[in-house]
C-alpha positions in Angstrom: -38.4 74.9 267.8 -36.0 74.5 270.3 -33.1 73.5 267.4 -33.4 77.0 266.4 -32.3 78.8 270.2 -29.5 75.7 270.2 -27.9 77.2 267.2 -28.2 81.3 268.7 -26.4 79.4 271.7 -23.5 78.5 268.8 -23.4 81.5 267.8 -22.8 83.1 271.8 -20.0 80.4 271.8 -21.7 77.5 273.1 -19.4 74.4 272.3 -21.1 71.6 270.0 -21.6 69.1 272.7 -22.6 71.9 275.0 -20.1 71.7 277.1 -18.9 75.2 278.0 -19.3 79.1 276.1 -15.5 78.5 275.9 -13.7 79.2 279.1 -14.7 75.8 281.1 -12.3 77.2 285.0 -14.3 80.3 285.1 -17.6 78.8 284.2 -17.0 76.6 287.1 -15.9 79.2 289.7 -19.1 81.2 288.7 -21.4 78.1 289.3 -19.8 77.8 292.5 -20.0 81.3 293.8 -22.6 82.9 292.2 -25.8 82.9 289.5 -25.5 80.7 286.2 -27.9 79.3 284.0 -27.0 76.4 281.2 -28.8 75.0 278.6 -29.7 71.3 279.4 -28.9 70.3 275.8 -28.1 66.9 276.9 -31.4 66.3 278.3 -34.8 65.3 276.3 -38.4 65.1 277.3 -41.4 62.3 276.9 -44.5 63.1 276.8 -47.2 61.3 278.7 -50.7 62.3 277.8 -54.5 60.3 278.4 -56.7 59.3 281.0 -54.7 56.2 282.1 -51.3 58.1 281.9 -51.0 58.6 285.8 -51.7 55.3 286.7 -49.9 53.7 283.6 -46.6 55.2 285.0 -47.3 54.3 288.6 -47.1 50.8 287.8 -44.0 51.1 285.9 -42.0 53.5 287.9 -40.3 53.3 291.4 -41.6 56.4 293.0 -45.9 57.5 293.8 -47.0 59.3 290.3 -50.6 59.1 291.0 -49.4 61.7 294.3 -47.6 64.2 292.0 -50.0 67.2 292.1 -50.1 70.4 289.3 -47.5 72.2 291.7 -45.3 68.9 292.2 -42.7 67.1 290.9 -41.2 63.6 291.3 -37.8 61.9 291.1 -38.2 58.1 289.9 -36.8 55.5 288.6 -37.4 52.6 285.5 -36.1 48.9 286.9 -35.7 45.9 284.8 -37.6 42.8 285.8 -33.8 42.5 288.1 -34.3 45.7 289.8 -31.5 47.0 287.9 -32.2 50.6 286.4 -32.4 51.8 283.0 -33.2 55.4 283.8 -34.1 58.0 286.2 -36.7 60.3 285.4 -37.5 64.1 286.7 -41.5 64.0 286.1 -43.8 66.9 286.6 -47.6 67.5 285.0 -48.3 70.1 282.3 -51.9 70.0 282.8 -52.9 66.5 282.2 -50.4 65.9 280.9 -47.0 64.4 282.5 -42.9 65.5 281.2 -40.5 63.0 282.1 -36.9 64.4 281.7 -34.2 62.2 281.0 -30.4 61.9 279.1 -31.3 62.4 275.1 -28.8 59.6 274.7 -31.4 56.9 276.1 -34.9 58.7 275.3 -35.2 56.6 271.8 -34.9 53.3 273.6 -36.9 54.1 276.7 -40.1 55.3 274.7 -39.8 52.1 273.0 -39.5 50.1 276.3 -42.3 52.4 278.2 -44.4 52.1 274.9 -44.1 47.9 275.5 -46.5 48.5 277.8 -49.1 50.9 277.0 -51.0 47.5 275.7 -54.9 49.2 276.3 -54.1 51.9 278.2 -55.7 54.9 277.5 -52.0 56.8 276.9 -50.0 58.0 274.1 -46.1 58.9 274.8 -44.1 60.8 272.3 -40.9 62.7 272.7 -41.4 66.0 273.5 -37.5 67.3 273.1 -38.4 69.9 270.5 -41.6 71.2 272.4 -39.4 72.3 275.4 -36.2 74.2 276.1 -34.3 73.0 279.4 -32.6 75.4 281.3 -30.9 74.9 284.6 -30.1 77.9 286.7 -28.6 78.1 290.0 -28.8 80.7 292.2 -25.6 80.6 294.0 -25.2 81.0 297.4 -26.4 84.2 299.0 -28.1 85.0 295.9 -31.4 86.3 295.7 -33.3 84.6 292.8 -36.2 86.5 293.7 -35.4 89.0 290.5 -34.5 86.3 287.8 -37.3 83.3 288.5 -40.0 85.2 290.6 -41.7 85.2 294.1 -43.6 81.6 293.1 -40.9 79.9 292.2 -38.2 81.1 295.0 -41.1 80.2 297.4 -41.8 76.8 296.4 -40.4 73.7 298.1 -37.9 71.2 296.7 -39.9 69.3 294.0 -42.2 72.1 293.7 -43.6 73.4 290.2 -44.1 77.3 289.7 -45.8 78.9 286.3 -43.2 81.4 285.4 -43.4 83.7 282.3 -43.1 81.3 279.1 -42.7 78.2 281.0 -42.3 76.4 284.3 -39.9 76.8 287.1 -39.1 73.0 289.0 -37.3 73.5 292.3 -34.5 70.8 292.4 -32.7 72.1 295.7 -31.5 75.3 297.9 -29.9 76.6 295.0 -31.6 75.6 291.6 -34.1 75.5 289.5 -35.2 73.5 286.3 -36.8 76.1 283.8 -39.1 74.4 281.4 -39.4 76.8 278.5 -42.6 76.7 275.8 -40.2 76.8 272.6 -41.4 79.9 271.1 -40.3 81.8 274.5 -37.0 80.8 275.2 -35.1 83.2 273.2 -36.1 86.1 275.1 -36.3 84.4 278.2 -32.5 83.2 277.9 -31.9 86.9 277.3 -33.4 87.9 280.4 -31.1 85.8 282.4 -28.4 86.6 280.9 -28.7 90.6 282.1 -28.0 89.0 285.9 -26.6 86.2 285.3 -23.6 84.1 283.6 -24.1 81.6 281.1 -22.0 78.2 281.6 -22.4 75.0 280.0 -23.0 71.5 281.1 -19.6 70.6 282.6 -20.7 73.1 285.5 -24.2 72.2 285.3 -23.2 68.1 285.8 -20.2 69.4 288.7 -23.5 71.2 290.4 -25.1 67.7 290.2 -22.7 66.0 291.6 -21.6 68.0 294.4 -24.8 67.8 295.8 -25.1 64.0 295.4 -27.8 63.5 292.3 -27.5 60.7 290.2 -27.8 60.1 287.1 -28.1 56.3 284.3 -26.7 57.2 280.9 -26.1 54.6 278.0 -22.7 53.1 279.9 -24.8 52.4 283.1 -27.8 50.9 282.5 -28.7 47.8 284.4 -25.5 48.6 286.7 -27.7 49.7 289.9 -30.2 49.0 291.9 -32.1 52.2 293.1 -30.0 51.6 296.9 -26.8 51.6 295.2 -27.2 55.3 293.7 -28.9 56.7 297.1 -32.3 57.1 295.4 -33.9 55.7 298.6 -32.8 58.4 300.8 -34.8 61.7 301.6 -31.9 63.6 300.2 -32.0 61.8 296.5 -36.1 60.9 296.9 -36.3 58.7 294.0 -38.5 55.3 295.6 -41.4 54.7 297.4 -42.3 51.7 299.6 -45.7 52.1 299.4 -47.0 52.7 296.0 -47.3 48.9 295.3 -45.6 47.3 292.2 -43.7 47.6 289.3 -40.8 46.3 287.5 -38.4 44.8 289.9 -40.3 45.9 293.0 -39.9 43.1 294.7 -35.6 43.2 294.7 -36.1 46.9 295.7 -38.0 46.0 298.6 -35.9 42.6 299.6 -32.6 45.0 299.5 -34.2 47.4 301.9 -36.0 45.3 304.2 -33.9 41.6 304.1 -30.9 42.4 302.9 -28.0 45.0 303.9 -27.0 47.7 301.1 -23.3 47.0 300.8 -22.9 49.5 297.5 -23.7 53.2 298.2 -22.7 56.2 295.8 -19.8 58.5 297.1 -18.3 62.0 296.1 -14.6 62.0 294.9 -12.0 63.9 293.1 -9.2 62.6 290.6 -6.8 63.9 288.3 -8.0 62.8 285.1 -11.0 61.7 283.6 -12.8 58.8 283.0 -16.4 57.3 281.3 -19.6 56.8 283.3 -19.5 52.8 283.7 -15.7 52.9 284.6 -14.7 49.9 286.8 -13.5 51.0 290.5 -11.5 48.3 292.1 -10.0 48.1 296.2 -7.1 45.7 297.6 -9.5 43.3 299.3 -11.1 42.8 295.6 -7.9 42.5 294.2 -8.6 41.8 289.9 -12.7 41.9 291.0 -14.3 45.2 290.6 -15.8 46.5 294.0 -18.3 49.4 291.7 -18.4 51.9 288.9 -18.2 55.4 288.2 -21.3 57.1 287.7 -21.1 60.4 286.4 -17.5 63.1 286.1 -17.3 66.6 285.8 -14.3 69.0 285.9 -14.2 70.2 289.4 -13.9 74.1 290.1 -10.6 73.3 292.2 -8.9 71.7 289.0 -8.7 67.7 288.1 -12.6 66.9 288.4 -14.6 65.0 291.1 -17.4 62.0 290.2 -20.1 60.0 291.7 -19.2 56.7 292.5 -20.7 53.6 293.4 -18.3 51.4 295.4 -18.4 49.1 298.4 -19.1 50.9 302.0 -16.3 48.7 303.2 -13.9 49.6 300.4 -14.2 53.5 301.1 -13.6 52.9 304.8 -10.7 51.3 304.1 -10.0 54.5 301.6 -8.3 52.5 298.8 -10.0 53.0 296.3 -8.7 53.1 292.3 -10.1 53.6 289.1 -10.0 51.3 285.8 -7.4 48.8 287.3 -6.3 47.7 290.8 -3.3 50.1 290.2 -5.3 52.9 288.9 -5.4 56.6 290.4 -6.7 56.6 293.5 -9.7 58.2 294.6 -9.8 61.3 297.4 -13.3 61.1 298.6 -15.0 63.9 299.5 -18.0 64.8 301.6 -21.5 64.8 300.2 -24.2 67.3 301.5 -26.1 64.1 302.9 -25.8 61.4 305.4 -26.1 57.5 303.4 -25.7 56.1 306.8 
């Protein structure tokens, strides 16, 4: 069981809420310069298993399941009826089978909603948390991974699936990997990275997240964004198709892309202190209205900590831009590694 490698990680220092092995400044600095791997304990799995599981998901989610192959993965998204999300997924097949990743904090509620709908389907969805262990690594740049993950796996595309020894390896970007680990293999495996690489926890994993732009929905967000707001449209984020027909809130998606103009996007930024996921940003040509929200924070190698944030394309322009109240600390935006022009 996966409960038992989380408690060897407490005993290697590994904080409760996994947050560091203790020393959070150099765990950043050695996710930004060089190899780290970090237990992704804030991150469950469902299980989607049956004949009608492909197509059962392709009519619920925003991106083409039916087109995820054996060696593939998918970013997608789950809309409400409104268009707003209540989760993003990273899916990929185990066999016939399909893993949906998501935040452990939502995964009771969203079985429950995705089960709604099973209806006659020929699909059974359980959590599959405990089957799994979650491991992100990142290579670092100018690091060969080639020793730590394998020749598959370094040679797969973005989105692409490699069978590693006791697992899976999921491409994510340049630089990392998702390591999908069977339960009774993890402990070894974990031991094997550690020999070449440094362990951090998931305030460097989520600053690795958002420096290159990926969203995330926790509890505090849901139903805040349309798929547009959070960049899941682009090629960079890859989270919606506009061909794959419909699904829950479809038709807003497609209105905002083809009739409408996206006036929220989501931005990079730095501040001095933190603040919740959900967090009200506001601008001077809002004045007491909010003009977005925060949507994920992480300390930031280069002290304070930087977030993703969803705000009005006009308000950053204008660069006036404060958190929790119109006089709030102002944001210092910083550049993502994609264009959202």
């Amino acid at each position: 069981m996966t409960q038992e490698w989380i408690s060897s990680l407490s005993s290697q220092g590994l904080a409760t809420d996994g947050s560091s092995f203790g020393a959070v400044a150099d765990e950043l600095i050695a996710a930004r310069d060089g190899a780290v791997a970090a237990p992704l304990i804030d991150q469950g799995l469902i299980r989607a298993s049956g004949a009608d599981a492909a197509v059962f998901l392709h009519n619920l989610l925003t991106n083409d399941i039916k087109g995820i192959t054996p060696d593939g993965a998918r970013f997608a998204g789950f809309c409400t009826p409104k268009g707003r999300l209540l989760a993003l997924f990273l899916i990929w097949r185990e066999g016939e089978d399909f893993l949906l990743m998501l935040p452990r904090e939502i995964l009771p509620p969203m079985l429950k909603k995705l089960s709604m709908y099973v209806l006659r389907s020929k699909v059974k969805l359980s959590d599959a948390t405990e089957e799994r262990a979650l491991i992100g690594f990142s290579a670092g740049a100018g690091v060969s991974p080639a020793p730590t993950l394998g020749d598959s796996a370094v040679a797969s595309p973005r989105f692409g699936v490699a069978a590693i020894d006791g697992g899976q390896a999921i491409r994510l970007d340049d630089t990392r990997w998702l390591l999908a680990l069977d339960a009774g293999a993890v402990g070894s495996r974990w031991q094997g990275l550690m020999s070449s690489t440094k362990s951090v926890g998931l305030a460097a994993w989520h600053w690795l997240d958002i420096s290159v732009g990926q969203p995330s929905v926790v509890a505090a967000t849901q139903e805040a964004f349309v798929p547009q707001m959070l960049n899941m449209e682009l090629p960079a984020v890859a989270g919606v198709s506009f061909s794959k027909g419909c699904y829950p809130g479809q038709e807003i998606v497609a209105r905002t892309q083809y009739l409408g103009k996206v006036k929220r996007r989501t931005f990079r930024a730095s501040l001095a202190n933190p603040v919740p996921p959900g967090t009200s940003v506001y601008a001077p040509e809002t004045g007491a209205q909010h003009c977005g929200a925060i949507v994920s924070v992480a300390p930031s190698p280069t002290d304070g900590f930087e977030c993703l944030v969803c705000v009005q394309i006009g308000a950053v322009e204008v660069g006036e831009v404060r958190v929790g109240a119109p006089d709030g600390e102002r944001l210092e935006f910083l550049p993502l590694p994609y264009s959202i022009a």
